[in-house]
PLY file of the C-alpha trace (Angstrom):
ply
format ascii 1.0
element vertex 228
property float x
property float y
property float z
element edge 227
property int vertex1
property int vertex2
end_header
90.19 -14.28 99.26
90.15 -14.25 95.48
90.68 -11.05 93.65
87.81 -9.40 91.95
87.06 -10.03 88.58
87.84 -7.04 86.10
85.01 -6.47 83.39
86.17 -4.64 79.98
85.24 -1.37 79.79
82.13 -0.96 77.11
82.99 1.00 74.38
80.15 3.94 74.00
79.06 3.65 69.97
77.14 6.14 68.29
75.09 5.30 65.27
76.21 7.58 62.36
74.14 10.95 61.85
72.02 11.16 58.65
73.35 13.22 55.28
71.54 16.96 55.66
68.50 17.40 53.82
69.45 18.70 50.57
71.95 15.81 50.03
68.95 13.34 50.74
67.06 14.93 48.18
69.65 15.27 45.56
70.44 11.66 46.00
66.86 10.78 46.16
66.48 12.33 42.58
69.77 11.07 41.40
67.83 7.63 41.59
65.04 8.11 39.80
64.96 5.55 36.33
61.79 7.12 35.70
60.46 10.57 35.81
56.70 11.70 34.24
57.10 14.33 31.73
53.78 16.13 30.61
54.86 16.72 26.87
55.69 12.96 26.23
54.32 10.54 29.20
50.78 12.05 28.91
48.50 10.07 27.05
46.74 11.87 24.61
43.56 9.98 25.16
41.48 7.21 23.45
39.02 9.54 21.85
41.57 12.15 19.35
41.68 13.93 17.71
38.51 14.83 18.84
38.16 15.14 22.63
42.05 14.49 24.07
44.11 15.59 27.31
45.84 18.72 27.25
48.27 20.62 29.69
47.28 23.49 30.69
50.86 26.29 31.01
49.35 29.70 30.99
45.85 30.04 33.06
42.86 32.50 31.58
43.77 36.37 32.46
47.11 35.89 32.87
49.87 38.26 32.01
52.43 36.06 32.73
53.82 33.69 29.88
54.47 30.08 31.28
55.67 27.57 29.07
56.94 24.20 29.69
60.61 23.26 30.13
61.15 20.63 27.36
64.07 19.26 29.30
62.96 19.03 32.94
58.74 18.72 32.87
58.37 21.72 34.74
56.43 24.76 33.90
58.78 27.95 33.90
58.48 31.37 33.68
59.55 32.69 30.13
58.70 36.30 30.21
55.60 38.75 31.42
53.79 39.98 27.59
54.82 43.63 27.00
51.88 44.58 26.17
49.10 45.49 28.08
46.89 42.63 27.62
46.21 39.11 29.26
45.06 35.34 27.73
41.64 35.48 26.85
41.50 31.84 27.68
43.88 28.89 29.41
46.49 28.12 26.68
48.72 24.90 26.75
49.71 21.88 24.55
48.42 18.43 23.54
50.77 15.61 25.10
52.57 13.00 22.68
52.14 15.55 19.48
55.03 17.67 17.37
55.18 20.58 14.69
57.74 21.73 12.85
58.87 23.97 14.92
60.00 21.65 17.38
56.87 21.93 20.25
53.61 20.12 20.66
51.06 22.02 18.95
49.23 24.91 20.94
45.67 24.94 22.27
43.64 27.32 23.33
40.72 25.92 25.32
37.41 28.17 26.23
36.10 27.43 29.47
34.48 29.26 32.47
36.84 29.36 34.86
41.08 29.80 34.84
42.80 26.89 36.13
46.52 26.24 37.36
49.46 26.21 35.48
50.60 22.33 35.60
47.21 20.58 35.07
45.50 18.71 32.53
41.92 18.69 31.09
39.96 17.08 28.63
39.50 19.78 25.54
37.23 19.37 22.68
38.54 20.74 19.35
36.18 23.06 17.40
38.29 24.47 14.84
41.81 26.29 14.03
43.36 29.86 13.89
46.26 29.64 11.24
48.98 31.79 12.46
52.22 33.15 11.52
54.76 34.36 14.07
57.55 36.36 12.56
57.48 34.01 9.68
56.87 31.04 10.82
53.28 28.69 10.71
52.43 28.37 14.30
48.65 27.19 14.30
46.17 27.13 17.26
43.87 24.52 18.02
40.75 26.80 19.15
39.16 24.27 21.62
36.21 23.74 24.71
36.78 21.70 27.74
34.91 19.06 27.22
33.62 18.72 31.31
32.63 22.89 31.18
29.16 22.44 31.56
28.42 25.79 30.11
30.81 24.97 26.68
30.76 21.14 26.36
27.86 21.16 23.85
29.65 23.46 21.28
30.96 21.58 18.17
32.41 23.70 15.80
33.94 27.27 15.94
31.15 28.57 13.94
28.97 28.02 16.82
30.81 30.42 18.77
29.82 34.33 18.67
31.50 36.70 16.49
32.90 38.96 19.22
34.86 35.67 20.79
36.70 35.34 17.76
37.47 38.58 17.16
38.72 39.11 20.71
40.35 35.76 20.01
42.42 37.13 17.03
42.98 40.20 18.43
44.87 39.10 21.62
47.27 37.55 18.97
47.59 40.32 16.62
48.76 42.54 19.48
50.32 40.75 22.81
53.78 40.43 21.06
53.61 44.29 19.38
55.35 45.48 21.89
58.42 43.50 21.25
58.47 44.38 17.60
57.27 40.90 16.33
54.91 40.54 13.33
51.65 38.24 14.21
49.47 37.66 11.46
46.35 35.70 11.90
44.69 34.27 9.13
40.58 33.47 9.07
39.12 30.91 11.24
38.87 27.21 10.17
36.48 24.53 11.36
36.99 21.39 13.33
37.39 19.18 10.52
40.83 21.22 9.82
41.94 21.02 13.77
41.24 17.13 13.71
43.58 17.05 10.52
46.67 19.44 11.95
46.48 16.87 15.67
46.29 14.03 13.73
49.41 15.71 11.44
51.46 16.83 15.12
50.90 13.23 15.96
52.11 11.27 12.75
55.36 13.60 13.61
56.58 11.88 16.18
57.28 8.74 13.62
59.27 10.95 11.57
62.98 10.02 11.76
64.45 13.13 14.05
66.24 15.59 11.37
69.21 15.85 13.79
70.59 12.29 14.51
68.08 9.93 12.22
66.90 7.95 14.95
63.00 8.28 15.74
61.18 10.39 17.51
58.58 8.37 20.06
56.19 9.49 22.99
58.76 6.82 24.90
62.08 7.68 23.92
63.69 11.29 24.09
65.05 13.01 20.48
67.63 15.91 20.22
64.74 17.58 18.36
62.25 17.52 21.71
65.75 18.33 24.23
64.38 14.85 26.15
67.48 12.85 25.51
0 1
1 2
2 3
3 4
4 5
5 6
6 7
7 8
8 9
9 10
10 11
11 12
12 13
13 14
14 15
15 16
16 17
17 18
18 19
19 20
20 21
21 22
22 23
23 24
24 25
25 26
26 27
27 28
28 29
29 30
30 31
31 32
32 33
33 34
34 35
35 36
36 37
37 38
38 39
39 40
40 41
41 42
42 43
43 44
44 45
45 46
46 47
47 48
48 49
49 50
50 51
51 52
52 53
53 54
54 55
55 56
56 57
57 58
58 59
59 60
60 61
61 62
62 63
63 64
64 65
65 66
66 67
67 68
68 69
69 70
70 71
71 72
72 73
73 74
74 75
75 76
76 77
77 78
78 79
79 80
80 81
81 82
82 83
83 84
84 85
85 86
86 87
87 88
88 89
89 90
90 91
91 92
92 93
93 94
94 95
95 96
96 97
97 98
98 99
99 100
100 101
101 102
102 103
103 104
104 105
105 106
106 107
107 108
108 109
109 110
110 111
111 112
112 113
113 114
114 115
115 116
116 117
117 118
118 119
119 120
120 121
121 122
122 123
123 124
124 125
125 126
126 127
127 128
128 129
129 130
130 131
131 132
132 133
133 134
134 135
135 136
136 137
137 138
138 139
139 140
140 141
141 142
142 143
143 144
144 145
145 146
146 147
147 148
148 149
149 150
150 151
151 152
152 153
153 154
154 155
155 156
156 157
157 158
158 159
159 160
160 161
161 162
162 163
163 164
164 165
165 166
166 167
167 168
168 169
169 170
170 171
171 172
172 173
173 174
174 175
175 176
176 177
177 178
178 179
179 180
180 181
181 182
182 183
183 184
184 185
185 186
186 187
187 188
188 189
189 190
190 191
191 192
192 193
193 194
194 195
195 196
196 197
197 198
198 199
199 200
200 201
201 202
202 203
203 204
204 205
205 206
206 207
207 208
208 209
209 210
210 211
211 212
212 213
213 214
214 215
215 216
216 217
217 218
218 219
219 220
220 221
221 222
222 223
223 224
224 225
225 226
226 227
């Protein structure tokens, strides 16, 4: 009788477990080449300085101040105003621009309803409120949303009533009293000047950056926009 044939023991295998979550995730991101950034992979749209996209940070009668986060794309909270007031209307930015101060230039855009912080619409400039905040120029473009049914036909700020603007200019005057900062708002001008300061905020980004020469583009990041 022939002895029984021994089989090798199987060896039990175990595939290995998955990373946790938040180690997935942070590697996930850690691959990204590419990232959309509303300030500079927005297009501004074919038809500026006239009718253009524009980001919406702070949503009408709001209290809270949002404002983007030039480095990361995301809309953060910077403060709640200190005084007891709210946005007359949604305030945000135009994509692909710059002022001197560093940021896109500022839009506020009269429409019926408040929308989210984050999103984009399609404004309509109708004129500008020159503004200087504690010394410095910081214009508004004073804009409709251009798919507002109720505001779409309105072409220059002069169509608008008198007791817009003046609630308009006095949001401005006051919402940063509180914190002992001068506002001063100058008169209203019409569309023809907001078409000029866009097309100005756009020509900007051309400009070689003042901080390491190289220049600024809607592509590339610059010291100047904190993108690089």
């Amino acid at each position: 009788m022939s002895p029984p044939i021994e089989t090798p023991n199987k060896v039990a295998t175990s595939s290995p477990s998955p990373p946790p979550l938040n180690e997935r995730i942070v590697s996930s991101l850690a691959r990204r080449s590419v990232a959309a950034h509303p300030w500079h992979d927005l297009d501004i749209g074919t038809e500026a300085p006239k009718i253009f996209n524009c980001v919406i940070e702070i949503g009408k009668g709001n209290k809270v101040k949002y404002e983007l986060d030039k480095k990361t794309g995301l809309i953060k909270v910077d403060r709640v105003l200190y005084s007891s007031v709210v946005y007359p209307h949604n305030y945000g930015f135009i994509p692909r621009t710059i002022c001197e101060d560093g940021d896109p230039i500022d839009v506020l855009v009269i429409m019926q309803e408040p929308v989210v912080p984050g999103c984009f619409l399609r404004a309509k400039a109708i004129g500008l409120m020159p503004m200087i905040d504690q010394g410095e120029k910081d214009d508004k473009i004073i804009a409709v949303c251009a798919d507002d049914p109720e505001y779409r036909h309105y072409n220059d700020i002069k169509e608008l009533p008198p007791h817009r603007l003046a609630e308009i200019r006095r949001f401005f005057e006051d919402y940063k009293k509180n914190e002992n900062k001068e506002v001063a708002v100058d008169d209203f001008l019409p569309s023809s000047s907001a078409y000029e300061a866009i097309e100005h905020s756009i020509r900007q980004l051309s400009l070689p950056c003042r901080c390491l020469g190289h220049f600024r583009t809607a592509a590339a990041g610059c010291c100047a926009l904190q993108l690089s």
